[in-house]
Each structure stands twice: as C-alpha cells, then as structure tokens.
N, C-alpha and C positions, 0 to 999 in steps of 0.2 A: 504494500500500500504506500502511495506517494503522498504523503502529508507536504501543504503548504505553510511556506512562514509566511510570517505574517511582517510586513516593514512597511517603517513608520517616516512618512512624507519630513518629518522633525526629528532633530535629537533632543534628547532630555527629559523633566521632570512632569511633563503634561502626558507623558506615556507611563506613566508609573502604573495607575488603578489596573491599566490594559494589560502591563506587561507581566505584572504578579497573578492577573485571574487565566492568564495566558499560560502562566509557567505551573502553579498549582491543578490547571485542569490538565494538561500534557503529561508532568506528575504520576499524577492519579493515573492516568489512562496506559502509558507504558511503564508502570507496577513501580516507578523510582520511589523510594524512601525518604531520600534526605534532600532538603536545600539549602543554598546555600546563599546569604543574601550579602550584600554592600551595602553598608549602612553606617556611616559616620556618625549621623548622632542619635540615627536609632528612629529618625521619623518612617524613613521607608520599610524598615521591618517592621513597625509596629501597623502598617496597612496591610500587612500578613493577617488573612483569618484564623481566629484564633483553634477555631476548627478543624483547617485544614489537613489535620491529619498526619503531614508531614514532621520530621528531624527534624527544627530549621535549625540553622546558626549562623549567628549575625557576627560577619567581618568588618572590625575598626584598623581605623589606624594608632599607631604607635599614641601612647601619651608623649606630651612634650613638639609633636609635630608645629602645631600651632605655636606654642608659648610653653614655656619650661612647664612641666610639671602639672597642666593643664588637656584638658578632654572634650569635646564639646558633646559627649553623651553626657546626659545629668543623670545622677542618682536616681530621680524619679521616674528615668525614660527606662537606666538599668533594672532599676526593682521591676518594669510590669514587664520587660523580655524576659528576666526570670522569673516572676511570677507566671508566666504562659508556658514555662519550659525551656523556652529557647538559649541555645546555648551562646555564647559570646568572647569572639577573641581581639584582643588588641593586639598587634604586633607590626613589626615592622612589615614596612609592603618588602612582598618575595622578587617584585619588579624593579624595583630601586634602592631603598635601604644605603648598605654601605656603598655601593655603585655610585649614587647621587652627591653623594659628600665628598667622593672622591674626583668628579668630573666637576660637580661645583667649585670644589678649589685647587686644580690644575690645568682643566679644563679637556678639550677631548671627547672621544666615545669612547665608554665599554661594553663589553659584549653583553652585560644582562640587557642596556641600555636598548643597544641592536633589537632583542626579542621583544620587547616593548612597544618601541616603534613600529614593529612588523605586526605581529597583536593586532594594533590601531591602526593600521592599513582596512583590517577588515569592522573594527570600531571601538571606540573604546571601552565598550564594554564587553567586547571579547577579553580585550585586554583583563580589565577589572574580574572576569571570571576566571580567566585560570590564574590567575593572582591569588583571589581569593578563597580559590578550591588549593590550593598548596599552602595555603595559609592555616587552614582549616584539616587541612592533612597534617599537617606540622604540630599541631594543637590535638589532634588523637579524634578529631570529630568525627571526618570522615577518612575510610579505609583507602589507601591508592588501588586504584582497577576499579572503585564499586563504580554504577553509574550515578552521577545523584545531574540536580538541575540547580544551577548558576544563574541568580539576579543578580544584575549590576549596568551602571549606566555610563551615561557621558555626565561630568559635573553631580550636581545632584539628581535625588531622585532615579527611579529605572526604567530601558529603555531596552536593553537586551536579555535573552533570556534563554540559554544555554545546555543543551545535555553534555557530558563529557564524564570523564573518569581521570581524576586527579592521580597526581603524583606528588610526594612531598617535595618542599622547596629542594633537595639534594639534585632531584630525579626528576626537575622539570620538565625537559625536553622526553620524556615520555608518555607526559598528558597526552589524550585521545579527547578533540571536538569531533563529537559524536554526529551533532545536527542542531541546528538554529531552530526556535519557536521561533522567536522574533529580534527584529535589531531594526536599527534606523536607518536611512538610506543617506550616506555622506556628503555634506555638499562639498 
C-alpha cells in the first residue's frame, strides 16, 4: 500500500495541531509504540493527547543554552509532562554540541556540522528528528532499530513528522528514515 504524505505549502508553528494528529494517527495504524517529540519549553508536547496511547518523550535542549544555568521549560510545564507520563531529556543536541563551540571559535566546518546541513536539505525537521531520536536513545528511552515516530519542526512548534529507527548518538550514521507522514515544502 502507497500511503501519501502529506506537505505543508508553510514551514512552522501553524502546522503543529496537523502535524501531531498526523503523527499519532500513523502511530496507531503501523502498530509504533513510542514518540518522540521536540519541544523546548514543553508547549508542543503538551498538545500531545493525553490519551494517545503512545511512549512519548519530550526532547530539550541542554540547560545553560540560552543563559547560564537557565531553561525555558518551567517547572509547571515539567510537572504536567510528568504528570501524563511522558518522559523528558535535556541534553546537548547530538547535531552540534561540542562541534558548534569548536567552529564558533576557530571557525571552519566539521563533519557533524556537514550531516546537519545535509538533514536540512530535506528540512529541518528531519534534521531535529534524528537529532532527537539519538538523543532519546542516549537517554535509554528509546531502543536503537525499534521503529518509533519523530515530531519536530523548523523554529518553533511542529511541522514534520517522521518514522525511522534511531541509533545512539555513537552510531549515528546508522539511523534508518523509514518514511515521511508529513514535512513542509522549502522555499
């Protein structure tokens, strides 16, 4: 059977509602388990039904990103993702990290850099999913091989929506993009 994706004339945060009822009914329907969401401060996983059935777990960026020592999930966005279950990792992005601090102050490409860039050829919230499917493997959430399903966008908000089978951050370039539900059309 040839399923259609589904792409979106926009990128960004006005595809969100679309993009999670898109990712959770896909889900359901080829038997996946777990998701896997992008969410910095916690708004777009908390538009996750709280029903839905799903593993989810919501991927942050590092503390300190912004400002020392600071987060822009608040305590009270944390307590109700865990109070619904959902699991939650802060860590460094597996796409930049040490790389970024290194090219920011010498200047230059490096090769994680490269796989980033190339990710974001097809959008970036390919990119943001297998980022934060190896984030989330790194973290013990999800298994490397299983299938699970990847929200994440351009900016805020989501836009793409992803099957694949992560790999931890060691074992990147073993990730499998299985099939697109949906993603935005680039201008």
């Amino acid at each position: 059977m040839t399923e259609s994706i589904v792409y979106f004339e926009k990128k960004g945060r006005e595809n969100t509602a679309k993009t999670i009822e898109l990712a959770v009914r896909e889900a359901k329907r080829l038997g996946i388990k777990k998701l896997v969401v992008a969410s910095n401060a916690g708004g777009t996983a908390l538009q996750i039904p709280e029903d839905c059935g799903l593993d989810v777990t919501v991927v942050s960026y590092a503390y300190g990103q912004k400002e020392p020592g600071n987060h822009p999930m608040t305590e009270e966005t944390r307590k109700a993702l865990n109070d619904r279950g959902y699991h939650i990792v802060h860590a460094a992005h597996t796409l930049s990290g040490v790389e970024r601090s290194l090219s920011n102050t010498f200047g230059g490409v490096y090769p994680v850099e490269i796989i980033a860039h190339t990710l974001r050829m097809f959008s970036a919230g390919t990119k943001v999913s297998v980022e934060i499917c190896a984030m989330a493997a790194d973290a013990g959430y999800v298994t490397a091989g299983e299938s699970v399903m990847a929200v994440a966008g351009t900016g805020s908000g989501a836009d793409t929506a992803i099957v694949l089978r992560p790999e931890v951050s060691s074992k990147l370039l073993k990730t499998k993009i299985d099939r697109y539900i949906c993603k935005p059309i680039l201008d």
